[in-house]
C-alpha positions as CSV (number, residue, x, y, z in Angstrom):
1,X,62.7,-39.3,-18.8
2,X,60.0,-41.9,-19.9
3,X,59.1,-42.9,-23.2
4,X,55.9,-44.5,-24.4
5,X,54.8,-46.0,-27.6
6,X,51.4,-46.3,-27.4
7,X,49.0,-45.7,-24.4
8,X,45.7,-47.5,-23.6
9,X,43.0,-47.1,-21.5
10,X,40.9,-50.3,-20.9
11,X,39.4,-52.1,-18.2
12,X,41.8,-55.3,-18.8
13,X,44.4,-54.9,-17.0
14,X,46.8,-57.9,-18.9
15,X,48.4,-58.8,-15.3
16,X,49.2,-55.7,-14.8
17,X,48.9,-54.3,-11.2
18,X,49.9,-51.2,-9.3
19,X,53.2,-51.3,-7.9
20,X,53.1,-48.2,-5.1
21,X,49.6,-47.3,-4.8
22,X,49.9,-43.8,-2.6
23,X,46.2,-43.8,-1.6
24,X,45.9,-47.0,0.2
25,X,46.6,-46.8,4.0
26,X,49.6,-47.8,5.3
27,X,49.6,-49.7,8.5
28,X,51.7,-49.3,11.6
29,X,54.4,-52.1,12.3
30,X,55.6,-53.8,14.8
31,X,59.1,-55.9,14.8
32,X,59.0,-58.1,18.2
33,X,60.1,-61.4,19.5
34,X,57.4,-63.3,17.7
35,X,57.8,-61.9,14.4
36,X,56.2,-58.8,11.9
37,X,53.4,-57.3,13.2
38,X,51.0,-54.8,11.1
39,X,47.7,-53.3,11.8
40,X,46.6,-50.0,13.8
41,X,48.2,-49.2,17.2
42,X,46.0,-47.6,19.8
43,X,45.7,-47.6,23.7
44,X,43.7,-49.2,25.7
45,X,43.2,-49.7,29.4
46,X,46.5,-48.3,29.8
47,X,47.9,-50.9,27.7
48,X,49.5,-50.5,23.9
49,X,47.4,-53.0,21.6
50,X,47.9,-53.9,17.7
51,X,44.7,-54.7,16.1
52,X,42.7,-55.5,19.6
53,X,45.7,-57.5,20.5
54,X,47.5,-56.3,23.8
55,X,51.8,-55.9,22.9
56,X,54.1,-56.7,25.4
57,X,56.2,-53.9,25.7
58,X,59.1,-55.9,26.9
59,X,59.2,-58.4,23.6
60,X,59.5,-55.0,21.2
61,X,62.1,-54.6,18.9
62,X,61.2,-51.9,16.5
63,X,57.3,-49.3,16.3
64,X,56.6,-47.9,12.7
65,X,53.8,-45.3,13.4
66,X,52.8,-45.0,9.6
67,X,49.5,-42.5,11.0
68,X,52.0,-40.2,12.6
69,X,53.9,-39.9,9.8
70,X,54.7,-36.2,9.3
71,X,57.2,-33.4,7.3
72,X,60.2,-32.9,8.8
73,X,59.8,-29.2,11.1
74,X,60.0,-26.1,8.5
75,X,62.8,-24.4,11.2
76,X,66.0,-25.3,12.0
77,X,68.1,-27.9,12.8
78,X,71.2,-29.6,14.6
79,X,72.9,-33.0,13.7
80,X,75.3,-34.6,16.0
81,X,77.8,-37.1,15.7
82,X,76.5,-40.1,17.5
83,X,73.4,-39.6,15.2
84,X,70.8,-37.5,17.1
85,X,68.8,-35.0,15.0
86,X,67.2,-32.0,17.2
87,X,65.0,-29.8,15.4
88,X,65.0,-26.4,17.2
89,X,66.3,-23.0,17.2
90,X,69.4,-21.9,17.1
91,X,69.7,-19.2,19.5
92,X,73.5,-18.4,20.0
93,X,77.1,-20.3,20.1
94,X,80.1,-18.3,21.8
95,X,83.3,-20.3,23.7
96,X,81.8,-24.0,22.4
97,X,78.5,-23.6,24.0
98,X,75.4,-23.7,21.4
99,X,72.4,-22.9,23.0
100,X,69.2,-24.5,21.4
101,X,65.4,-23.8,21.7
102,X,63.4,-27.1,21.0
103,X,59.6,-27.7,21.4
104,X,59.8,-31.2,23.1
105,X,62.8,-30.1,25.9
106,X,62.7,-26.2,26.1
107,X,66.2,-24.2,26.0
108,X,69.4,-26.4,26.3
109,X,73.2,-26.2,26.0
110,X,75.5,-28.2,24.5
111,X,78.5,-28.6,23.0
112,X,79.8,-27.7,20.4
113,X,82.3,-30.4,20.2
114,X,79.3,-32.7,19.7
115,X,77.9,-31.3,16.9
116,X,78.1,-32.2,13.3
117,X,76.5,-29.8,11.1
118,X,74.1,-26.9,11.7
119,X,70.9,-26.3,9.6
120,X,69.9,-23.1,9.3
121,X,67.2,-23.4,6.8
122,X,64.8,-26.3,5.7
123,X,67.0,-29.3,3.2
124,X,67.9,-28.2,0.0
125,X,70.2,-29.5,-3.0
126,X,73.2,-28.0,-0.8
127,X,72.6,-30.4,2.1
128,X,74.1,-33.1,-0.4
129,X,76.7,-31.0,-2.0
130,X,78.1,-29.1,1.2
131,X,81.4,-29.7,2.8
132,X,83.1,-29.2,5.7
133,X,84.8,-25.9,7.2
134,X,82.1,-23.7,4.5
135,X,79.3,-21.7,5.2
136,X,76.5,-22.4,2.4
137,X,74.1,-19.8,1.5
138,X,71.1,-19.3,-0.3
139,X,72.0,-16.9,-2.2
140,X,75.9,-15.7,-2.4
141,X,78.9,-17.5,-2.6
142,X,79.7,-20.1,0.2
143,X,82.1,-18.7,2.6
144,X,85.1,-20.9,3.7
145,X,86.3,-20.6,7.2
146,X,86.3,-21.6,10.7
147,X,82.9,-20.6,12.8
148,X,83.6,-17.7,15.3
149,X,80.0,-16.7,16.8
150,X,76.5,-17.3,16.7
151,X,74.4,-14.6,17.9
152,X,71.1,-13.5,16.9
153,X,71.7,-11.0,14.2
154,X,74.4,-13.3,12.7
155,X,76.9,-15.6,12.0
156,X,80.6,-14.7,12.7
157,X,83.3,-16.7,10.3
158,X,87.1,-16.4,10.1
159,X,87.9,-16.6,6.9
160,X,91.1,-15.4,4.7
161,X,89.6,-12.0,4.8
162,X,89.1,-11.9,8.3
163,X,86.9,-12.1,10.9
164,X,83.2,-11.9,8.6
165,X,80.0,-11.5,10.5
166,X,77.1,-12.6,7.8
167,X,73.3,-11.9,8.7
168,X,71.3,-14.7,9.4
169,X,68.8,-14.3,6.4
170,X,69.6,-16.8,4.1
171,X,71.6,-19.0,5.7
172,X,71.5,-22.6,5.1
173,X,74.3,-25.0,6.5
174,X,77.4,-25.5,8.1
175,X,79.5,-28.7,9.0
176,X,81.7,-28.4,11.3
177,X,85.3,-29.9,10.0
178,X,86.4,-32.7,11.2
179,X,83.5,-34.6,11.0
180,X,82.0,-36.8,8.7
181,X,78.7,-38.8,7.7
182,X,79.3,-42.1,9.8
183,X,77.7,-42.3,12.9
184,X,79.6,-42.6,16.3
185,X,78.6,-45.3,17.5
186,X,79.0,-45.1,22.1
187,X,80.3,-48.0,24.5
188,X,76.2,-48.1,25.8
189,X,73.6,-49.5,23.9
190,X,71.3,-46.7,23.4
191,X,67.0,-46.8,22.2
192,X,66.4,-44.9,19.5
193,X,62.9,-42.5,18.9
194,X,62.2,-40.4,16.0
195,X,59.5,-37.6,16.4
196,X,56.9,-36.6,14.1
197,X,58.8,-32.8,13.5
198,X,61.9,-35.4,12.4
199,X,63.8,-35.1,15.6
200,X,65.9,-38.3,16.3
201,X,66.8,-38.9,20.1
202,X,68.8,-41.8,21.7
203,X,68.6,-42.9,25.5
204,X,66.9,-45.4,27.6
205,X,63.1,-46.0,26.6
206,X,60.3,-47.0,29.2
207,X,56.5,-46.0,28.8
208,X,54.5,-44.8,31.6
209,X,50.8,-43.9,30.7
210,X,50.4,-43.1,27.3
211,X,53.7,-41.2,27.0
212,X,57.0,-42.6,26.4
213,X,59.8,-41.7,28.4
214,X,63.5,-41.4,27.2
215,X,66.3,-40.9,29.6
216,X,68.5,-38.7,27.5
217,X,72.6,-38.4,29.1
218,X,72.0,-34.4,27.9
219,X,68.4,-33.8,28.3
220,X,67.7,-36.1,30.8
221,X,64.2,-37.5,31.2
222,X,61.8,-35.8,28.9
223,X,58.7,-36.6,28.0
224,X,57.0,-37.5,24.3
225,X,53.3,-37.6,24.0
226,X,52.2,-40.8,22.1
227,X,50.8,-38.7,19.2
228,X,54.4,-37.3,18.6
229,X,56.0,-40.6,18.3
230,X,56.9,-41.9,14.4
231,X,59.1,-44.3,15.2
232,X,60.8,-46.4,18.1
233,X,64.1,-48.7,17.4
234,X,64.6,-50.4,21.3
235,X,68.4,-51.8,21.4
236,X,69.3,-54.8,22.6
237,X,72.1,-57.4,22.9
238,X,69.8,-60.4,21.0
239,X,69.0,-57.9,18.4
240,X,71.2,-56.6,15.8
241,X,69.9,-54.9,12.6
242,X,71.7,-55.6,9.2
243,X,71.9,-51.5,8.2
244,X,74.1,-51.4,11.4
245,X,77.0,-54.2,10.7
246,X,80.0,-53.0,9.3
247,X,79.8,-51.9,5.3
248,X,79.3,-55.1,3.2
249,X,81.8,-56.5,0.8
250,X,79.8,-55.6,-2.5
251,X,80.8,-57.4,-6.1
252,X,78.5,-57.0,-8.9
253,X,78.9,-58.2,-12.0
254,X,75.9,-57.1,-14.0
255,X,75.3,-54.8,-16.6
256,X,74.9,-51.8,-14.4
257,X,78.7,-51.7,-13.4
258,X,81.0,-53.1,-10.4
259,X,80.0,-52.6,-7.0
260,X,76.5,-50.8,-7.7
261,X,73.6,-53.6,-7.7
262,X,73.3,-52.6,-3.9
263,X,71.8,-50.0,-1.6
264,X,71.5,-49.1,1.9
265,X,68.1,-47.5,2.4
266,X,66.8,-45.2,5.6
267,X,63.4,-45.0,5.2
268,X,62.9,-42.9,9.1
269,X,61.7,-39.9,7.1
270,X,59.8,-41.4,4.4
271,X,56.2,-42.7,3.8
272,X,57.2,-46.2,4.1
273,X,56.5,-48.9,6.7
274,X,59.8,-50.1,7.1
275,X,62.7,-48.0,8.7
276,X,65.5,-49.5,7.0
277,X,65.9,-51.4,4.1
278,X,68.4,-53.2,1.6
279,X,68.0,-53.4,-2.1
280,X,70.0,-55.6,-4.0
281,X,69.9,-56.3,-8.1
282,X,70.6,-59.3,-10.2
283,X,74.4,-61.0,-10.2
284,X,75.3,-58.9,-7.2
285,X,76.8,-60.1,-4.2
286,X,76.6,-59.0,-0.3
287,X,78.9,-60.1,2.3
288,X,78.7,-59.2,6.0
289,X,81.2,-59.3,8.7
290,X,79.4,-61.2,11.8
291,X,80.3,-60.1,15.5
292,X,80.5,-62.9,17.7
293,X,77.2,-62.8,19.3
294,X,75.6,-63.3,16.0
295,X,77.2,-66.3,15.3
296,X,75.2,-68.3,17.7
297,X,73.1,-71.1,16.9
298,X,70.3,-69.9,18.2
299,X,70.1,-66.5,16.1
300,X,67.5,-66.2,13.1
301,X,67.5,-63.7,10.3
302,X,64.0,-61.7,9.8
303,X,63.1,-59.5,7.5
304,X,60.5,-58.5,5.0
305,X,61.0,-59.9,1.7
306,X,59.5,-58.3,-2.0
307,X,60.5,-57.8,-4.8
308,X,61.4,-54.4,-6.4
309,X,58.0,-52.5,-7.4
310,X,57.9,-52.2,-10.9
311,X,60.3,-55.2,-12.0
312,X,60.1,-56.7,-15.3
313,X,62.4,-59.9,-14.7
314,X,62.1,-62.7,-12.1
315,X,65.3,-63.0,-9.6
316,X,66.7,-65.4,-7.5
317,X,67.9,-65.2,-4.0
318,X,69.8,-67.0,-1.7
319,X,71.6,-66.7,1.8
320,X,75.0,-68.4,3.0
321,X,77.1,-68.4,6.1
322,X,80.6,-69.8,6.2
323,X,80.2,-70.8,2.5
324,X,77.3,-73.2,3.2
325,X,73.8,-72.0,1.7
326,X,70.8,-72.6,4.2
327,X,68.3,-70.5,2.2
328,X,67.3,-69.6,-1.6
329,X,63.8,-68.8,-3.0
330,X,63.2,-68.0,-6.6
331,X,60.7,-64.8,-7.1
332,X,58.6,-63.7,-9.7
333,X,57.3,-60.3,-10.2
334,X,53.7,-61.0,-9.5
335,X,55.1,-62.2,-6.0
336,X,53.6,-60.7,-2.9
337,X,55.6,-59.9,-0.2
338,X,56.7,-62.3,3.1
339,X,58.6,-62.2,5.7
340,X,61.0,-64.1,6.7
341,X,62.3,-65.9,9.7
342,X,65.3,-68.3,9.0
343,X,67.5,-69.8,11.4
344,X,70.9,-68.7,10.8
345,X,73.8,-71.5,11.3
346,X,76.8,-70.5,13.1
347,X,79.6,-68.8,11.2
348,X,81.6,-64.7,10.6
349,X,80.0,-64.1,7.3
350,X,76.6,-63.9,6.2
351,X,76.5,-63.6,2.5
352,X,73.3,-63.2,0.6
353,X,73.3,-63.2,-3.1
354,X,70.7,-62.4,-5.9
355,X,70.8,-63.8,-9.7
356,X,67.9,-63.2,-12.1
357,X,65.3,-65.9,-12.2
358,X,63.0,-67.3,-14.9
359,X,62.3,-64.3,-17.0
360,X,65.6,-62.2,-17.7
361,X,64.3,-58.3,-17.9
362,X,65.9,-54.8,-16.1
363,X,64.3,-53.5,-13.6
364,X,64.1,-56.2,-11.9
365,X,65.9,-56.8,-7.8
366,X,64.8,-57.4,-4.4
367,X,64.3,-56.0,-1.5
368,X,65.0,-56.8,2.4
369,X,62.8,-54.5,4.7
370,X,64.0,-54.2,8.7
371,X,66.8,-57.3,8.2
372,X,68.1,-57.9,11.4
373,X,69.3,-60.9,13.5
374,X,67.6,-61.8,16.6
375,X,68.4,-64.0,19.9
376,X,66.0,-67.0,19.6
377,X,66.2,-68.5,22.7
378,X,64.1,-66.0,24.7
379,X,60.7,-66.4,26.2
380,X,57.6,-65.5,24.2
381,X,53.9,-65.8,24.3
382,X,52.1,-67.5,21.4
383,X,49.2,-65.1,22.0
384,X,50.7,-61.6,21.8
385,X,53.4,-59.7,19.0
């Protein structure tokens, strides 16, 4: 709840300023090998430009499309473990086959083995609540059991009173037990696109025309028109994004409690620029495991640096490998936001570490859009993102 003791309209705004403001446009974004990128992405000639400015296609690391942005698809779903998210119908599931109907790749069959959860219905508060092994409904108890059939009429489950067929109507999720939230992450190195209906998709990414082109081990090659693209994450051994390391160490020691000053933010499905992003709060720690390849010399550490919107008190951050600090910056909460490009010594364990500045006031915290670590040593053009 909010409370206010007085309110004032006036034309002075006392340093006051808005923190989110909803109706200004948000530009595309583009993370390559030269940096953060904003501005309005559109072809021309047959070649992807920024802003008038032709992208090379092969210096790309990450594509916001903040134009393209649109609601996840009203129909149903399937979430599997290495990630993916295909928005389609589902048509039937007998003997570990699920058969799917999606708009981008048709009618396809996969299995079931590789499934996480089934939604039946658009999100809703039970998508956060549910559990493995049940059946949730909208209305009616959820059923516990083990998933028999899928047909069109409905849902088989064996449950302690038997075999239970269920009609469809009403349905909402299932995840299948055994499973769990974390990602599976393959031996390969895999792109990543998400599509406006909120469809995620991993494979290998090219572009030919206007189109993008994912070779997908199940679908194979498919096709995505330009104007259904939201997002693009390529993968690559020089790049390594910070949401993806192992889970941080986490020690806070401020007045909201132990081990809560931090989160781990995916911002795919929302209005925001960034895709990813961490937030961290005053006397609150963050240490990350290093793999070997990023504790090269000639690895840097960008990301987009602000300040939470609406903070009251001034903070302090700073980063630190092996112990030694190679980076601090005090911020205020008139800051604007900049991004960052830091080289980042050798060492395992990047720790980064926020105190409160200046002016000590709650809410106050930063926040880190798109971290990741990049190769530095690779050819680039001065000219082009």
């Amino acid at each position: 709840h909010v409370c206010i003791d007085d309110l004032v309209q006036t034309n002075d705004s006392a340093g006051a300023r808005i923190a989110n403001d909803m109706k200004m446009p948000t530009p595309d974004v583009v993370w390559s090998q030269t940096g953060r990128h904003e501005g309005e992405l559109n072809w021309k000639d047959g070649k992807l430009h920024l802003s008038e400015k032709p992208i090379r296609w092969e210096d790309v690391r990450s594509i916001s499309r903040q134009s393209q942005v649109g609601r996840s698809s009203p129909g149903q779903a399937v979430q599997f473990l290495n990630g993916e998210t295909w928005q389609a119908e589902i048509l039937t599931m007998t003997k570990g086959k699920l058969t799917l109907k999606g708009e981008t790749y048709g009618q396809r069959t996969v299995e079931l083995s590789s499934v996480r959860s089934l939604e039946f219905s658009p999100s809703s508060e039970l998508a956060v609540k549910s559990r493995p092994g049940i059946l949730y409904r909208s209305s009616g108890r959820p059923v516990p059991g083990k998933l028999i059939w899928i047909k069109k009429e409905d849902v088989a489950i064996d449950c302690p009173l038997g075999i239970v067929p269920l009609p469809r109507q009403g349905l909402v999720r299932y995840i299948l037990p055994g499973t769990n939230a974390k990602k599976i992450v393959g031996a390969e190195r895999s792109d990543e696109i998400g599509l406006r209906d909120g469809s995620i998709l991993m494979g290998q990414v090219h572009v030919e025309g206007e189109q993008i082109i994912l070779r997908h081990p199940t679908l194979e090659a498919i096709s995505v028109p330009w104007e259904n693209l939201r997002y693009l994450i390529r993968s690559s051994e020089e790049a390594q994004w910070l949401t993806d390391l192992d889970e941080p160490e986490v020690k806070s020691f401020g007045p909201l409690g132990s081990g809560i000053g931090a989160e781990h933010l995916d911002l795919r499905r929302s209005q925001a620029s960034s895709l990813s992003m961490v937030r961290v709060t005053p006397q609150t720690v963050l240490r990350y495991n290093l793999e070997s390849s990023a504790s090269k010399p000639d690895r840097r550490l960008r990301a987009k640096l602000a300040m939470i919107p609406g903070s009251t008190g001034d903070a302090m951050l700073s980063f630190s490998v092996g112990g030694t600090e190679f980076f601090s910056k005090a911020l205020s909460r008139r800051d604007d936001s900049i991004d960052l490009n830091l080289p980042l010594p050798a060492g395992k364990e990047l720790a980064v570490k926020v105190d409160f500045g200046e002016r000590l006031a709650y809410p106050c915290g930063i926040e880190l859009h798109d971290a990741h670590l990049v190769g530095h040593n690779l050819p680039r053009e001065a000219t082009n993102p």
